[in-house]
C-alpha atoms as an extended CHARMM CRD file, in Angstrom:
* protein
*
       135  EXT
         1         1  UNK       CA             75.0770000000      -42.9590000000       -4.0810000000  PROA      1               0.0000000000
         2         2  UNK       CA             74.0850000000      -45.1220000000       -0.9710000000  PROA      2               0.0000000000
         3         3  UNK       CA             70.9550000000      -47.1620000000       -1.2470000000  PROA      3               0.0000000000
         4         4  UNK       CA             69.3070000000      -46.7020000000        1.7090000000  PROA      4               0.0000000000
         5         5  UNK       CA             66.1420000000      -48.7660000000        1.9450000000  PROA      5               0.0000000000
         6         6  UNK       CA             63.9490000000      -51.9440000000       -0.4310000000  PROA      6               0.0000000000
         7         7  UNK       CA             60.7270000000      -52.7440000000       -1.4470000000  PROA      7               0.0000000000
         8         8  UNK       CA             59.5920000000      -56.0170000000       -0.8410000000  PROA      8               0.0000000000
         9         9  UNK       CA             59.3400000000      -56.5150000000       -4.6450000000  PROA      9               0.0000000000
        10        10  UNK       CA             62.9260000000      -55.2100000000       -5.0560000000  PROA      10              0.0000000000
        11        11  UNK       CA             63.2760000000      -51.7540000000       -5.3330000000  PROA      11              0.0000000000
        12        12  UNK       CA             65.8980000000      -49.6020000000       -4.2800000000  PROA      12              0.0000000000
        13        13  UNK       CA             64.9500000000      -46.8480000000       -2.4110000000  PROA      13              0.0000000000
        14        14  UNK       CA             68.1710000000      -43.4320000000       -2.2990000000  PROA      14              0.0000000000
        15        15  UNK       CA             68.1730000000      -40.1160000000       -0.7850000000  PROA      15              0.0000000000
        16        16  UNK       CA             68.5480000000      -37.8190000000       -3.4250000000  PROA      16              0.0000000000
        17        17  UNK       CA             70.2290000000      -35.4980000000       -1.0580000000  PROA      17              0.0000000000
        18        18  UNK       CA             68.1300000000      -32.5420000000       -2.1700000000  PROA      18              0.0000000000
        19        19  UNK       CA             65.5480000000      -30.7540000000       -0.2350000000  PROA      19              0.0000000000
        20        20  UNK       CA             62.1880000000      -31.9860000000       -1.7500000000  PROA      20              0.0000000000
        21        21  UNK       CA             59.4650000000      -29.3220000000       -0.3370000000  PROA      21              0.0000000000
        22        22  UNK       CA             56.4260000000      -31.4400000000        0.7590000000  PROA      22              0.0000000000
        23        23  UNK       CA             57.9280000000      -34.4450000000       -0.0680000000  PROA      23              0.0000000000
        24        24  UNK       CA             57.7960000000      -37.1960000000        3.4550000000  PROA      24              0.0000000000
        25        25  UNK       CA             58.1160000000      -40.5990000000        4.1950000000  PROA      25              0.0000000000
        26        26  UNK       CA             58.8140000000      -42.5870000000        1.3450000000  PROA      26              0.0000000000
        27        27  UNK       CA             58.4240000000      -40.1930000000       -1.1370000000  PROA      27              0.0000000000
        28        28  UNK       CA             61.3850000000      -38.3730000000       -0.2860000000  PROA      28              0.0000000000
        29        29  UNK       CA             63.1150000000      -41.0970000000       -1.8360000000  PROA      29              0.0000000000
        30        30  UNK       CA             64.2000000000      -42.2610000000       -5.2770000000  PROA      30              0.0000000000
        31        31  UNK       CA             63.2340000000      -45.4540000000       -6.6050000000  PROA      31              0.0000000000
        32        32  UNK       CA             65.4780000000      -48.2570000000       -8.8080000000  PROA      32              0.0000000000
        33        33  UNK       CA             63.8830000000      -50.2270000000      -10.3400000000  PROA      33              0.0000000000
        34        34  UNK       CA             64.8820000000      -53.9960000000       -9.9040000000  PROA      34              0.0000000000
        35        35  UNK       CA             65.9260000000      -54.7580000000      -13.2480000000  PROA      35              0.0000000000
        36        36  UNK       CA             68.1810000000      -51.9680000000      -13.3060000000  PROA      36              0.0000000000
        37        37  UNK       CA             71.7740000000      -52.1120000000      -14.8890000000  PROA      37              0.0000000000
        38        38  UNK       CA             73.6040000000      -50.9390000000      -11.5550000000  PROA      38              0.0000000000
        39        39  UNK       CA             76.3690000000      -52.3790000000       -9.9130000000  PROA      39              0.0000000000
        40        40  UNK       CA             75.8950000000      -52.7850000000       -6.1500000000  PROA      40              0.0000000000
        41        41  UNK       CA             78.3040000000      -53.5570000000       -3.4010000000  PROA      41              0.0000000000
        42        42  UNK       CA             78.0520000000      -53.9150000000        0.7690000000  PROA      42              0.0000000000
        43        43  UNK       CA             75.1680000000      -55.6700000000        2.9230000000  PROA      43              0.0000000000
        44        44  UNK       CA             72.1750000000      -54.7420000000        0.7120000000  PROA      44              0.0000000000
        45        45  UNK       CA             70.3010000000      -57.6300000000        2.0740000000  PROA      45              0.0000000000
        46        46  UNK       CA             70.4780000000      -56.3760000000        5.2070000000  PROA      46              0.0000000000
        47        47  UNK       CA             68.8700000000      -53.1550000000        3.8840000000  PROA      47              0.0000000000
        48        48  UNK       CA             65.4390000000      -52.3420000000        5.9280000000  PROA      48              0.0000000000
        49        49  UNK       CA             63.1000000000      -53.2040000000        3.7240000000  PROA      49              0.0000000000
        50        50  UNK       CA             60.0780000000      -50.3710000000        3.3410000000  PROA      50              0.0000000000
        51        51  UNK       CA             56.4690000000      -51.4100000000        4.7830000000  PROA      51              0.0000000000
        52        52  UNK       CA             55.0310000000      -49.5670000000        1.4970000000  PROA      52              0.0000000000
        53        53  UNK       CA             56.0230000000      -48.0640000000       -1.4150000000  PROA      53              0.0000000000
        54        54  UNK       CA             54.6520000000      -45.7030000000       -4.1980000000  PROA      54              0.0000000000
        55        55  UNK       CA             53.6360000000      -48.0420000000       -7.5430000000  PROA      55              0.0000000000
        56        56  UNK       CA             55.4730000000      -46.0870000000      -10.1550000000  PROA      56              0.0000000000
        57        57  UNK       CA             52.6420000000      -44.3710000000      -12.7040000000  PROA      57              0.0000000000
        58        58  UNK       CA             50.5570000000      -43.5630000000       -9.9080000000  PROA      58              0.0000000000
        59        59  UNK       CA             49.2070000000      -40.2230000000       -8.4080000000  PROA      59              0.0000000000
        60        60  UNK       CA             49.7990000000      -40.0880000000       -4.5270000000  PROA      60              0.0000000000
        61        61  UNK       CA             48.0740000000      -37.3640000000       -1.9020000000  PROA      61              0.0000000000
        62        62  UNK       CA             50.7910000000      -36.8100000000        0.3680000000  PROA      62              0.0000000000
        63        63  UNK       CA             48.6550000000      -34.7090000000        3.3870000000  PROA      63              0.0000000000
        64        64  UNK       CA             50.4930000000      -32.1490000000        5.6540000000  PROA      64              0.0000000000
        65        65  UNK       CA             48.1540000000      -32.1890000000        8.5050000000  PROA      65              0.0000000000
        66        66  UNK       CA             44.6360000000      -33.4100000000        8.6010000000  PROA      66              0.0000000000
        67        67  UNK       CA             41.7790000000      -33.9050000000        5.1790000000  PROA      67              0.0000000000
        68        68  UNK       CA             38.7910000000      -35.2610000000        6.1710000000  PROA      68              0.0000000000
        69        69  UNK       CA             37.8000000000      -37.8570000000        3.1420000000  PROA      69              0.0000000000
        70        70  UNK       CA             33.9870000000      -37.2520000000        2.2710000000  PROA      70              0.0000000000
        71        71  UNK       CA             31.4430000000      -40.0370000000        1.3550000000  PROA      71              0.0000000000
        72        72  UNK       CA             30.7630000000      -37.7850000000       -1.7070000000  PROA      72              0.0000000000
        73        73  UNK       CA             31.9810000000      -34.7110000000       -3.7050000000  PROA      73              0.0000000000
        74        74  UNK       CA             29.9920000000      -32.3440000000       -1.3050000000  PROA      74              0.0000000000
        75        75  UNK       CA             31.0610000000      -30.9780000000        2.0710000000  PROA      75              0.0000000000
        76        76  UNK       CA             28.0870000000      -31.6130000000        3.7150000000  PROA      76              0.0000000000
        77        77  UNK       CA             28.1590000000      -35.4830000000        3.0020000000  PROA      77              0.0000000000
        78        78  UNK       CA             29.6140000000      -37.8460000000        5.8630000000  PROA      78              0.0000000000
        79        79  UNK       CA             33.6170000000      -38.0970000000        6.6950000000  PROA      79              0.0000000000
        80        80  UNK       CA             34.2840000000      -41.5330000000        6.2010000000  PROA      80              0.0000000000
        81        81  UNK       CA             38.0400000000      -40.7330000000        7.5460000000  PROA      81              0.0000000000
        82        82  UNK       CA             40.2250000000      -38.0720000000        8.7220000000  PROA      82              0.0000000000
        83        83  UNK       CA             43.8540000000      -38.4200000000        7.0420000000  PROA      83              0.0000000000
        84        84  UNK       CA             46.6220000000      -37.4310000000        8.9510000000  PROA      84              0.0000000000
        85        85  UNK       CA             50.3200000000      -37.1580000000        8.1600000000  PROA      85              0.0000000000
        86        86  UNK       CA             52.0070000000      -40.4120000000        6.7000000000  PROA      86              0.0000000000
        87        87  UNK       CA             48.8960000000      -42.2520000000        5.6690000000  PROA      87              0.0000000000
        88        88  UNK       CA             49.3010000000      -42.1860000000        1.6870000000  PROA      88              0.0000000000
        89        89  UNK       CA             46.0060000000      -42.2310000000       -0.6380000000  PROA      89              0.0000000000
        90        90  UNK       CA             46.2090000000      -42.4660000000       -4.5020000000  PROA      90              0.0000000000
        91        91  UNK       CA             44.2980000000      -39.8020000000       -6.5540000000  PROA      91              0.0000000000
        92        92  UNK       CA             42.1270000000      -41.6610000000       -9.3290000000  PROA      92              0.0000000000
        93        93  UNK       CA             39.5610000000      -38.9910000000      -10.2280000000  PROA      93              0.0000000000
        94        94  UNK       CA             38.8990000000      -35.3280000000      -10.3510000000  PROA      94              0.0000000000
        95        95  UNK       CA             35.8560000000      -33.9160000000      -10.3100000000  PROA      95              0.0000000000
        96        96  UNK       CA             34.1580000000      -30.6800000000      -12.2770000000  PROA      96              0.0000000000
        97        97  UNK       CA             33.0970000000      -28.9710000000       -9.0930000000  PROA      97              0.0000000000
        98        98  UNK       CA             36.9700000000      -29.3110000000       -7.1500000000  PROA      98              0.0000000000
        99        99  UNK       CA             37.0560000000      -32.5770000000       -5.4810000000  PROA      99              0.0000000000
       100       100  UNK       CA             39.2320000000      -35.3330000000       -5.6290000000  PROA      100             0.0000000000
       101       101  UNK       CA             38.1980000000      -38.8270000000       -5.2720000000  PROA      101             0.0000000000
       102       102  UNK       CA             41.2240000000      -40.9640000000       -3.6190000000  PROA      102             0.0000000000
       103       103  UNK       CA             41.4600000000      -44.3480000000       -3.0720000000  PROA      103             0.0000000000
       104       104  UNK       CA             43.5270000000      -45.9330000000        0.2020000000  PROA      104             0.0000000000
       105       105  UNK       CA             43.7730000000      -49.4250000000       -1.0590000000  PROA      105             0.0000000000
       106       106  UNK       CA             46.2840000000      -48.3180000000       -3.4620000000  PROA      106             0.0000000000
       107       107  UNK       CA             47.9660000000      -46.2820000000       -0.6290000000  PROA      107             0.0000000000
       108       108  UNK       CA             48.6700000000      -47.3390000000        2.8320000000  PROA      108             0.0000000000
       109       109  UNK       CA             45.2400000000      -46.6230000000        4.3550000000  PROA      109             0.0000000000
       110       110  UNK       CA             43.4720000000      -49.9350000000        2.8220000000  PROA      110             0.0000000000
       111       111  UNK       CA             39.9170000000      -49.3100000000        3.2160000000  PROA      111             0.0000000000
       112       112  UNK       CA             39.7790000000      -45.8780000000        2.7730000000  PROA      112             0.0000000000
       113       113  UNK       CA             38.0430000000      -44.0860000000       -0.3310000000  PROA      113             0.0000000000
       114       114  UNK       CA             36.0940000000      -41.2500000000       -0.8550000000  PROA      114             0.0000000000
       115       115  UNK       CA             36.6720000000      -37.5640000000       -1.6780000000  PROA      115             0.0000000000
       116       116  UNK       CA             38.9950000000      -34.2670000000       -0.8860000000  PROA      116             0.0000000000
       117       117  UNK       CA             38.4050000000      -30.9490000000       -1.9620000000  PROA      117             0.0000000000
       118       118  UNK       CA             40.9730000000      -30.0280000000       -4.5120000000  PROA      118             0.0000000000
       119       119  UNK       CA             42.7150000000      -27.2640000000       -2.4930000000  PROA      119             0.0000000000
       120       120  UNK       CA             43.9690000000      -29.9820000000       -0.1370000000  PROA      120             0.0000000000
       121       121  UNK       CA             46.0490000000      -31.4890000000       -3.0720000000  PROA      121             0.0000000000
       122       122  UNK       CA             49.8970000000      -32.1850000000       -2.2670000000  PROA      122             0.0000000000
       123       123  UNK       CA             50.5020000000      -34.2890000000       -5.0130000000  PROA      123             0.0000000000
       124       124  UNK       CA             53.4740000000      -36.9080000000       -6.0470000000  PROA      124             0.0000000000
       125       125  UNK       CA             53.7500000000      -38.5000000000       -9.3020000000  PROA      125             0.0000000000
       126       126  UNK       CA             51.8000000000      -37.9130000000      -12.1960000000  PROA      126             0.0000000000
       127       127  UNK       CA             48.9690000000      -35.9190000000      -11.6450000000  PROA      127             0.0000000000
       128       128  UNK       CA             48.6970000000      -34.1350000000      -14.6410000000  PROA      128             0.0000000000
       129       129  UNK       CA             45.9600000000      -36.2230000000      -16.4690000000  PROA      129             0.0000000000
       130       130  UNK       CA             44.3240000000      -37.1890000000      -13.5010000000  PROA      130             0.0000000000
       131       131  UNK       CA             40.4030000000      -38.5130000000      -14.9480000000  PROA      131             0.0000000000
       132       132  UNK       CA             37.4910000000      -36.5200000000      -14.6070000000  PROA      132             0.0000000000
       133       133  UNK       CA             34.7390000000      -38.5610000000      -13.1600000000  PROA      133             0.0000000000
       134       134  UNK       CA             31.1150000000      -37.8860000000      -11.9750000000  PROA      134             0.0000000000
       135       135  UNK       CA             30.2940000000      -36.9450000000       -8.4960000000  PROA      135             0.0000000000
């Protein structure tokens, strides 16, 4: 297997070398942890080393084209941002009425929370036991 990228805190990031439907940017990589029992050879310093990467544990909206982020669980509240493909938001909260509520500091959009509707979900990670929270 050839590593192909870092994380500043030492992962390793591969190419799996299978299609992954919906899967982009960094998520279309595998991850190695740093403390891994591996055995690596060549220039892996000299490995580019990933702006941002995924924290493992976490659920990740991945979008495919533009979701407008609400102020609230309603779509007549303000959009506080429109994402757009390659901007990375973690999913912390599901509401009872279909929305998500995602959270851009712990993605690559710093600054950016609020809430999806559901049907915009393209998830990575583990998003089955995502919290319900109040709207």
């Amino acid at each position: 297997m050839g590593i192909t990228s870092r994380s500043a805190s030492g992962w390793l990031g591969f190419d799996p070398g299978v299609p992954q439907a919906a899967n982009i940017g960094v998520f279309r990589q595998r991850w190695i942890p740093p403390d891994a029992a591996v055995t690596l050879t060549g220039n892996c310093a000299g490995l580019p080393v990933e702006s941002w990467v995924p924290e493992p544990g976490a659920c990740y909206e991945m979008v495919m084209g533009p979701v407008e982020v609400h102020t609230a669980a309603d779509p007549a509240s303000a959009v506080s941002h429109t994402l757009i493909v390659g901007e990375f938001v973690a999913v912390t909260g599901r509401t009872a009425t279909g929305w998500l509520f995602v959270n851009g500091n712990d993605g690559n959009v710093s600054g950016v929370t609020g809430f999806i509707p559901e049907l915009e979900m393209n998830a990575n990670g583990p998003c089955d036991s995502i919290p319900v929270i109040s709207s």
